[in-house]
N, C-alpha and C positions, 0 to 999 in steps of 0.2 A: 303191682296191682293198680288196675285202674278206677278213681275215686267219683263217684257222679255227686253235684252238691247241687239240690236244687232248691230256688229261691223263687218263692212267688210275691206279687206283687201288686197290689192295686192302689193308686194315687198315693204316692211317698215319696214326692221331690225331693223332700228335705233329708232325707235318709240313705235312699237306695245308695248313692256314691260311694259312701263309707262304707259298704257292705260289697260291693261289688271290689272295691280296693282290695278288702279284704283277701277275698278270693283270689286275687288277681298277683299279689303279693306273697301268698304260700311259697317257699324253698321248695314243695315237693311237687314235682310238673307234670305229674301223669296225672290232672286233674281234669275232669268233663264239667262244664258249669250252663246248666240250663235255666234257665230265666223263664217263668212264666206269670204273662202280665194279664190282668184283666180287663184290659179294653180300659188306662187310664186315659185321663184326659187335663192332669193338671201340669203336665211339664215332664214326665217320670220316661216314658219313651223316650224324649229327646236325650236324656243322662243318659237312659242305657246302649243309647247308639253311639255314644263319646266310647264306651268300655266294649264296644260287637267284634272288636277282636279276639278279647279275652271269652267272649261267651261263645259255648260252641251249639248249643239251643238256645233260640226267641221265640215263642208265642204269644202274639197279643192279640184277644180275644174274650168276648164274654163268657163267665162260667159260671158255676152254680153254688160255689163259695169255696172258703178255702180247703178242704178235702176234694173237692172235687179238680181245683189246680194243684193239688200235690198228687195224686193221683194220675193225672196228666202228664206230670214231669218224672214220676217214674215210669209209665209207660215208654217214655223217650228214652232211658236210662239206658247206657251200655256199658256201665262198670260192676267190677266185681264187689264194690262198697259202696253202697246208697248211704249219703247227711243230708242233712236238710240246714240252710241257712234263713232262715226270713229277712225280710227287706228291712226291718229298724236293727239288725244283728252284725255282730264281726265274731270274727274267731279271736282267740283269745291273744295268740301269737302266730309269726311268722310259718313255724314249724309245728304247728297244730297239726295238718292230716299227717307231714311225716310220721308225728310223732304214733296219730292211730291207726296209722299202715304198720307201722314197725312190731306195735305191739299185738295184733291184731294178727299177723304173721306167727309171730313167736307164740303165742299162746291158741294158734289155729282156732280161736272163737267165728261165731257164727255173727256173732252181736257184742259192740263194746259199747261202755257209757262212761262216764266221769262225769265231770264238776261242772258246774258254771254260776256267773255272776250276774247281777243286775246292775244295771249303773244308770244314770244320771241322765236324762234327754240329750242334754244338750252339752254336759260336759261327760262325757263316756269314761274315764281317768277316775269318777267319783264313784267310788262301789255303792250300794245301797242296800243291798240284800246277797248273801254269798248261798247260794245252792251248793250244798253238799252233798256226794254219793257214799257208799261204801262195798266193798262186797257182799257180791247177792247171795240172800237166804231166801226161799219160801216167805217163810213164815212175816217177814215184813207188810209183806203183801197187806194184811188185812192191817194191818196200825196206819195204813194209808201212806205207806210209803210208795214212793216209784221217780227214778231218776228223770232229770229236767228232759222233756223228747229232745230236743236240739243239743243235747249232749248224745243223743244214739245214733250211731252209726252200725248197720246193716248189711252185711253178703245182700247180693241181689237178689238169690236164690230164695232169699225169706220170704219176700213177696211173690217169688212165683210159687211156691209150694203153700204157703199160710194166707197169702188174701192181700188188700188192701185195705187203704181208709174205709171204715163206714160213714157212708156221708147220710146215714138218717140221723146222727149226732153233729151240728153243724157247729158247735164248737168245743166239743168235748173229744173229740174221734181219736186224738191222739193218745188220751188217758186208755179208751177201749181198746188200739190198738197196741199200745205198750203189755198192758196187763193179759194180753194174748199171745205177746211173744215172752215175760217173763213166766205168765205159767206154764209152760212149755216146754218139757223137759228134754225133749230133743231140739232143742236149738242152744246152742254151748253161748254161755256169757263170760266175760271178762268187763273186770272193771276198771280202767286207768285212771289212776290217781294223781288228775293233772285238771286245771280246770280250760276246756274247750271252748264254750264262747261266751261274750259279752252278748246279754240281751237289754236293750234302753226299755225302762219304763215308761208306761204312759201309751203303749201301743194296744191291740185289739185285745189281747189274751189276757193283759191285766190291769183295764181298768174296773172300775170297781162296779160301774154301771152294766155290765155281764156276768158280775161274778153268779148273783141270784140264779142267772139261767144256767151258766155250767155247772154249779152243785145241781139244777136238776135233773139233768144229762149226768152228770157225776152218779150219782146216787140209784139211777137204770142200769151204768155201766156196771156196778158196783154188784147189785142182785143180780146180774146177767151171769158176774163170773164164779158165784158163790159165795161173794166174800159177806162181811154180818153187816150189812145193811148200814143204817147210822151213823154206827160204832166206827167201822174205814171212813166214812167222812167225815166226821170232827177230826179222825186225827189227822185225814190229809191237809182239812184246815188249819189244825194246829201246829202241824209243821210248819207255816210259815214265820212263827213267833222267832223262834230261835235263830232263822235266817237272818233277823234284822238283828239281834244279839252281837250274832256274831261277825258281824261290818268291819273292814278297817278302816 
């Protein structure tokens, strides 16, 4: 099966490398790796032209934020597994896609998810925060649970049957689009019980000076799908306590 991983990007010199390694490094070779850039301009082009071998899509180009380049780069997609890697990100290991090709095979799902971690800016080795998954139930849903997105990997087929990012949520869309495909009772999930990637802290999605504006994106997504209001959003925030808990 053929795996498409796409990574978007706007001014991250100091990062894109490591992530691009990452990729580039996978045991498992039937990997498609699309790069899309946002018209940088701090050095990030030049790295990712050292690694244009390994990348088999570049667009660099202005967009209309980060759903609307993720949206782009599946449009490009020609594998039978859409992941998504971000530019401050790595996979966790060597054998990371084998591992969610393998499983993903074997248990014929539509959609897999598992674990991941947070680590350190600058030293990546330092866990900070450990994301944990488990086997899906419904009923999670509203205690505000929903697995890390960059732990989900996706049949192609999801988006052409069920939709794309909404980009009128410019930094929540992922929440919207996850809890679209988890209530969904035709689209088969499996959960591997491994953890998938390393995300650095300190990047867009969690610093604390946006979190205000995602809860309120959170909390539209939240009414949109039925779930009770509030009550899913404290707990999605209060799930982050126990992440830090449980660190090693």
């Amino acid at each position: 099966m053929k795996v498409s991983i796409i990574t978007i990007v706007y001014n991250n010199v100091n990062t894109i490398a490591s992530c691009l390694e990452s990729v580039q490094s996978q045991t498992y070779d039937n990997i498609e790796h699309i790069v899309i850039d946002g018209k940088s301009n701090d050095g990030t082009i030049d790295i990712i032209k050292k690694f244009e071998k390994g990348i088999d899509v570049f667009i660099s180009e202005k967009d209309n934020g980060l759903y609307d380049a993720l949206n782009k780069g599946i449009g490009k997609a020609t594998g039978d597994i859409v992941g998504i890697l971000h530019s401050d990100d790595m996979f966790y290991s060597f054998h990371t896609i084998g591992d969610v090709v393998k499983h993903m095979k074997k248990t014929n799902a539509d959609l897999l998810y598992g674990n991941g971690v947070y680590v350190e800016r600058t030293n990546t080795s330092n866990i900070k925060r450990i994301y944990s998954s488990r086997p899906f139930k419904k009923a999670y849903l509203k205690y505000g649970w929903i697995p890390l997105h960059t732990t989900i990997f996706v049949k192609s087929e999801v988006f052409d049957e069920y939709g794309l990012y909404d980009e009128s949520y410019s930094i929540a869309s992922d929440y919207d689009i996850s809890l679209r495909w988890f209530l969904n009772t035709a689209i088969k999930k499996t959960f591997l019980d491994e953890f998938i990637v390393k995300m650095r802290l300190g990047g867009k999605s969690t610093t604390l000076g946006l979190q205000k504006k995602k809860s309120l994106q959170d909390i539209k997504i939240i009414k949109r799908h039925g779930l009770p209001g509030y009550f899913t959003l404290a707990c999605k925030i209060g799930r982050k306590i126990p992440q830090y808990l449980k660190r090693g």
